[in-house]
PAGU-30900 format. One line per 4 residues: their letters; for each residue x, y, z of N, C-alpha, C. Coordinates in Angstrom, 3 decimals. Each point is the difference from the previous one (the first is absolute). Layout:
A> X Y Z X Y Z X Y Z; ...;
***
This chain:
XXXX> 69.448 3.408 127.533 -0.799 -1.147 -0.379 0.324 -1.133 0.971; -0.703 -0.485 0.573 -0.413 -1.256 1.016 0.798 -1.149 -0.892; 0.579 -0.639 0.946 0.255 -1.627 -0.795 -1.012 -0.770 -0.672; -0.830 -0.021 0.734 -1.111 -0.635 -1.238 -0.474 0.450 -0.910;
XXXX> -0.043 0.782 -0.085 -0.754 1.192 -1.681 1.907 0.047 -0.763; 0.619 0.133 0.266 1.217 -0.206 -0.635 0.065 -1.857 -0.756; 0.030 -0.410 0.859 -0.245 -1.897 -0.678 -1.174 -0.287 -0.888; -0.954 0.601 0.049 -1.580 0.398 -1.058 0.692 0.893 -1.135;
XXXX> 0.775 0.469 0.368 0.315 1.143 -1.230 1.041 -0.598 -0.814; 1.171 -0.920 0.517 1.078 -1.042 0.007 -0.781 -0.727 -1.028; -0.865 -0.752 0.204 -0.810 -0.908 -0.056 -0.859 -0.192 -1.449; -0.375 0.792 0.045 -0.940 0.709 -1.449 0.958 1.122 -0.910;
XXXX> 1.338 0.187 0.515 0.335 0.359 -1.148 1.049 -0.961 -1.166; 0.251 -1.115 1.336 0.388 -1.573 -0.552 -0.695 -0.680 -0.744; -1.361 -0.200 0.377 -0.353 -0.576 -0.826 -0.583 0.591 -1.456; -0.303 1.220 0.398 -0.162 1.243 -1.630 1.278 -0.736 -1.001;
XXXX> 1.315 0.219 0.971 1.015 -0.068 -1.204 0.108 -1.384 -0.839; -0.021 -1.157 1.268 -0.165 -1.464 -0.191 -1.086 -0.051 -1.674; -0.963 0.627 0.270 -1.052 -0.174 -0.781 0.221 0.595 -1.858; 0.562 1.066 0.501 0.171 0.595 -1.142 1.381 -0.542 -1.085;
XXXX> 1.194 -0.344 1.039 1.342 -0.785 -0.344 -0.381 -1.740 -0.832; -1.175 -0.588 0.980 -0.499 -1.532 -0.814 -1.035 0.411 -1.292; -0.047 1.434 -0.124 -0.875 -0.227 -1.177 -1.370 -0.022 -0.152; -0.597 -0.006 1.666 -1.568 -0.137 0.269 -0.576 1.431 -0.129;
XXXX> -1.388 0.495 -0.264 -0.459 0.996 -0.141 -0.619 0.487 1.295; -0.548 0.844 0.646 -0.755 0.645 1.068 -1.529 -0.078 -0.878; 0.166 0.665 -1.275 -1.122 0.388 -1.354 0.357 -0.854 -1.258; -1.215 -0.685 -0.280 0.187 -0.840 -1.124 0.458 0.706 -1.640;
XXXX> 1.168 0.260 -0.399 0.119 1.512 -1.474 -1.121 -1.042 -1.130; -0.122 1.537 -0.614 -0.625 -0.498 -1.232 0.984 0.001 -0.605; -0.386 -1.304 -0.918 1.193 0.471 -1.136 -0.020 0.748 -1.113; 0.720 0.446 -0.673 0.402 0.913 -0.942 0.547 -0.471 -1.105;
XXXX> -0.007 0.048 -1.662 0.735 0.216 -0.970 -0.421 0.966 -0.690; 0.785 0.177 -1.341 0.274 0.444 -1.448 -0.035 -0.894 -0.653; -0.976 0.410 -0.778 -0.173 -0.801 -1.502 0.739 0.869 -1.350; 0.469 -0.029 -0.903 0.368 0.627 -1.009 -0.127 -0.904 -0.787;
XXXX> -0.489 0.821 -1.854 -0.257 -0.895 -1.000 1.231 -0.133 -0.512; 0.871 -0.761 -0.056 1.401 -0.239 -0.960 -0.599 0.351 -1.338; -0.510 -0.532 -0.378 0.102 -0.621 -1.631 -1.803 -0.224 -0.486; -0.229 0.401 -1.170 -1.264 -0.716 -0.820 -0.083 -0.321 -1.114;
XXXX> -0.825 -0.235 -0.714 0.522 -0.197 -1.483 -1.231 -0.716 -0.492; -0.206 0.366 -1.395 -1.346 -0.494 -0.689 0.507 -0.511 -1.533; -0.378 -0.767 -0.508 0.166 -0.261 -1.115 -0.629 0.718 -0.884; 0.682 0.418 -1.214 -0.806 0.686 -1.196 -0.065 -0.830 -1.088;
XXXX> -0.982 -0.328 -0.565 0.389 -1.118 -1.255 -0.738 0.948 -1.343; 1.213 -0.449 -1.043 -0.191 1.086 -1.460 -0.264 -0.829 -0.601; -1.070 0.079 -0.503 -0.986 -0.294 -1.293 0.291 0.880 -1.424; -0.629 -0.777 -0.693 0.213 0.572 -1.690 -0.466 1.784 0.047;
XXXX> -1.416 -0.014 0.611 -0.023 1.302 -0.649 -0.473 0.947 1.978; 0.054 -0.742 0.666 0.099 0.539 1.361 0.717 -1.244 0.751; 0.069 0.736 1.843 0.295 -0.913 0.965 -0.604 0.135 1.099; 0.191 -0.912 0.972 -1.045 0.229 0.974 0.934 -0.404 1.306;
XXXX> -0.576 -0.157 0.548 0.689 0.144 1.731 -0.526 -1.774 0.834; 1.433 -0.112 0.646 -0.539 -1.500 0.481 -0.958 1.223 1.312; -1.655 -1.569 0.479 -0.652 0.381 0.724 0.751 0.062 1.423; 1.787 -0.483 0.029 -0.116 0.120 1.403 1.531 0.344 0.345;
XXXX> -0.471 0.893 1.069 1.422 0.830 0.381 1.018 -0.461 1.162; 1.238 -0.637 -0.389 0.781 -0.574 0.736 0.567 0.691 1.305; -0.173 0.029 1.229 0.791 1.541 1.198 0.640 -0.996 0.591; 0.832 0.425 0.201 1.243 -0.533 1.041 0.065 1.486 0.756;
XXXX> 0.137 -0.834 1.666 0.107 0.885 0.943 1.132 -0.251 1.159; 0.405 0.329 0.804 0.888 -0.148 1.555 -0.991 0.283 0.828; -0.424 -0.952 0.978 -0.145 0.719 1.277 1.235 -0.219 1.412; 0.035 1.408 0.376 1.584 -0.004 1.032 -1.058 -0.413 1.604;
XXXX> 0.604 -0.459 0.839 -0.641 0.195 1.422 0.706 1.155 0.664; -0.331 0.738 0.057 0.356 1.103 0.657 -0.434 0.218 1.995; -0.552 -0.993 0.178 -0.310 0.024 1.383 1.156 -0.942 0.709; -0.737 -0.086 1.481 1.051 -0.964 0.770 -0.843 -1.763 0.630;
XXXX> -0.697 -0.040 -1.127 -0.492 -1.487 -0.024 -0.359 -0.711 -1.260; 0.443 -0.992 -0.054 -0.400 -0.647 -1.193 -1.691 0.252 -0.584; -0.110 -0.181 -1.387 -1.085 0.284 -0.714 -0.359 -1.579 -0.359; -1.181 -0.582 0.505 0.010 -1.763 -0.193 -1.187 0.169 -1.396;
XXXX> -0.887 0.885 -0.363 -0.534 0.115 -0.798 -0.034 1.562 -0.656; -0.437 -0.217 -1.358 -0.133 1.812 0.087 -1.064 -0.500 -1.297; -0.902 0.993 -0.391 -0.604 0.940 -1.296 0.026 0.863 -0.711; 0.739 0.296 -1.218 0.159 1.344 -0.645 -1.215 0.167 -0.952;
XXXX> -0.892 1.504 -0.149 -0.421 0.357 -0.751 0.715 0.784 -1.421; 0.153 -0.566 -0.916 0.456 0.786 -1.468 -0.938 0.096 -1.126; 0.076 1.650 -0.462 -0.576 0.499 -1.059 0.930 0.092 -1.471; -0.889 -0.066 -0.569 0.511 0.278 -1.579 -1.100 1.053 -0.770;
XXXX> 0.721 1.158 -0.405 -0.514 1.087 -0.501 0.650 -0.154 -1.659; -1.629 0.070 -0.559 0.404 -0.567 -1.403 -0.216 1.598 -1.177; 0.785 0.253 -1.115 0.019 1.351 -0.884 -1.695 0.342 -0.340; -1.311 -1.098 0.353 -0.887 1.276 -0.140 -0.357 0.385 1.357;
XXXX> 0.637 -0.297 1.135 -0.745 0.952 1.413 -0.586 -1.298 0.921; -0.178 -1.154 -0.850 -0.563 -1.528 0.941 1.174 -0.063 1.368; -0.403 -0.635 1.235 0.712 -0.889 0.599 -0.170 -0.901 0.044; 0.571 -1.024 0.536 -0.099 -1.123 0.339 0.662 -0.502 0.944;
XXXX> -0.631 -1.099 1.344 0.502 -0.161 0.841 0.233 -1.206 0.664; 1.049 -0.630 0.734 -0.575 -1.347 -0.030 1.248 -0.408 1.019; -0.355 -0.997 0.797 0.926 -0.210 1.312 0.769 -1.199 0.046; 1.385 -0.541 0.452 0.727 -0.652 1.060 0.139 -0.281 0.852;
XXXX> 0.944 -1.111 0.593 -0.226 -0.139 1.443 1.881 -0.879 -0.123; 0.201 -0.093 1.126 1.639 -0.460 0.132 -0.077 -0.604 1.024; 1.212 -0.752 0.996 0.022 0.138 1.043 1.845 -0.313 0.100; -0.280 -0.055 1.495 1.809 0.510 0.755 0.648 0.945 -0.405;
XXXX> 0.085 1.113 0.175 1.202 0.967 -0.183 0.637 0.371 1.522; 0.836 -0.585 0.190 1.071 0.269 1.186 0.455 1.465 0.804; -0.061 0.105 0.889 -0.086 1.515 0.380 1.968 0.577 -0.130; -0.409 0.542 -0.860 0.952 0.956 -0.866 0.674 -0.951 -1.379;
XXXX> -0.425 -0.764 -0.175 -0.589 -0.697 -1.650 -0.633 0.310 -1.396; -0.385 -0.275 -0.572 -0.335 0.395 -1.329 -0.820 -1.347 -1.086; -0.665 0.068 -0.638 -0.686 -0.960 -0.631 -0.250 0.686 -1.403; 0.372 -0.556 -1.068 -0.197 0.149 -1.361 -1.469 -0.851 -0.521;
XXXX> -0.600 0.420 -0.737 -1.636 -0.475 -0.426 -0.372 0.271 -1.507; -0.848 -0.705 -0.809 -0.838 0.899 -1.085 -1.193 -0.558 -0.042; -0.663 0.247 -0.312 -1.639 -0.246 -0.430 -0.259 0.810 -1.183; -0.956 -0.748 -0.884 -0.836 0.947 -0.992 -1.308 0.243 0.215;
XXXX> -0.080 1.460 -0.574 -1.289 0.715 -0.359 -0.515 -0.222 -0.901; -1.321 -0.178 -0.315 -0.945 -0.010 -1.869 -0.657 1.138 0.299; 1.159 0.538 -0.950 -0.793 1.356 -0.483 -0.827 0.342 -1.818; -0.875 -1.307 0.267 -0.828 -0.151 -1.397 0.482 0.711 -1.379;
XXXX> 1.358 -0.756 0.010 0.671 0.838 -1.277 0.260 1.775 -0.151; -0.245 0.671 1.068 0.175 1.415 -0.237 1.658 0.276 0.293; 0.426 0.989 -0.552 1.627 0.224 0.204 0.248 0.784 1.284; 0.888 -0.820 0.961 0.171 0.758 1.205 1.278 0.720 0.090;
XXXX> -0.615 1.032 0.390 0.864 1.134 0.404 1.004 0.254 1.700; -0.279 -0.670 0.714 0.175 0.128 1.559 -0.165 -1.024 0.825; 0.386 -0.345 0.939 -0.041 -1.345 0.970 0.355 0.742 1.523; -0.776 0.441 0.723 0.012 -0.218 1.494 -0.641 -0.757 1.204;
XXXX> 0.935 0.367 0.923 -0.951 -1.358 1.506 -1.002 1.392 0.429; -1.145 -0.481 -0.041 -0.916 0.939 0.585 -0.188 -0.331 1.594; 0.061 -1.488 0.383 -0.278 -0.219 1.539 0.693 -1.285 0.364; 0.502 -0.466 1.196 0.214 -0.797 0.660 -0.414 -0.474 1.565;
XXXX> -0.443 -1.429 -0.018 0.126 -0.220 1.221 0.731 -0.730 0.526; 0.627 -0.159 1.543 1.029 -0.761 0.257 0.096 -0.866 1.361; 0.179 -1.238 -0.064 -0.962 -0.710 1.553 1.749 -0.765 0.454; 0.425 0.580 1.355 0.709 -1.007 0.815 -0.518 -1.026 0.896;
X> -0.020 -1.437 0.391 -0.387 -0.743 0.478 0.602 0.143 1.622;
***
């Protein structure tokens, strides 16, 4: 190899490392999390000769950042699957979760008084700035 194609090769593999060591990208990552439902919970209220179900279902969730850039906004989609076969669905939104961070959340669902059986994230979207 010629001195000059050696100093080009010197050269660009300095600044590859430079680049990658400060943290800068070559490719902009998408980012990435996990959502998981912690926790839900519905009220049941007992009456004299029946009871009925509060219309709305409490979910507490985590979302983790699992990528290598911060998450400055995000959207979770969550369902609630109620004992006759209904869903119901209805969305969130957060922002900042730190890349390798975690964010705790809840929102409620109205699930028109039916008794729910199940709580999952059906979809998410997730925007770095």
């Amino acid at each position: 190899m010629r001195t000059r194609e050696r100093e080009v090769a010197v050269l660009v593999v300095a600044l590859t490392l430079v680049a990658v060591l400060s943290g800068c990208y070559l490719i902009d990552p998408t980012p990435t999390a996990r959502f998981e439902i912690t926790n839900w919970t519905q009220e049941y209220y007992q009456y004299s000769d029946h009871g009925e179900y509060s219309d709305y279902v409490y979910v507490y969730f985590k979302v983790t950042n699992t990528g290598t850039v911060d998450i400055d906004y995000y959207e979770v989609w969550i369902e609630v699957r109620c004992a006759d076969g209904s869903t119901y669905q209805d969305w969130t939104n957060g922002l900042n979760v730190t890349r390798g961070g975690y964010l705790t959340d809840w929102t409620l669902i109205n699930v028109a008084g039916k008794q729910a059986v199940s709580v999952s994230v059906t979809n998410h979207e997730l925007t770095s700035y």
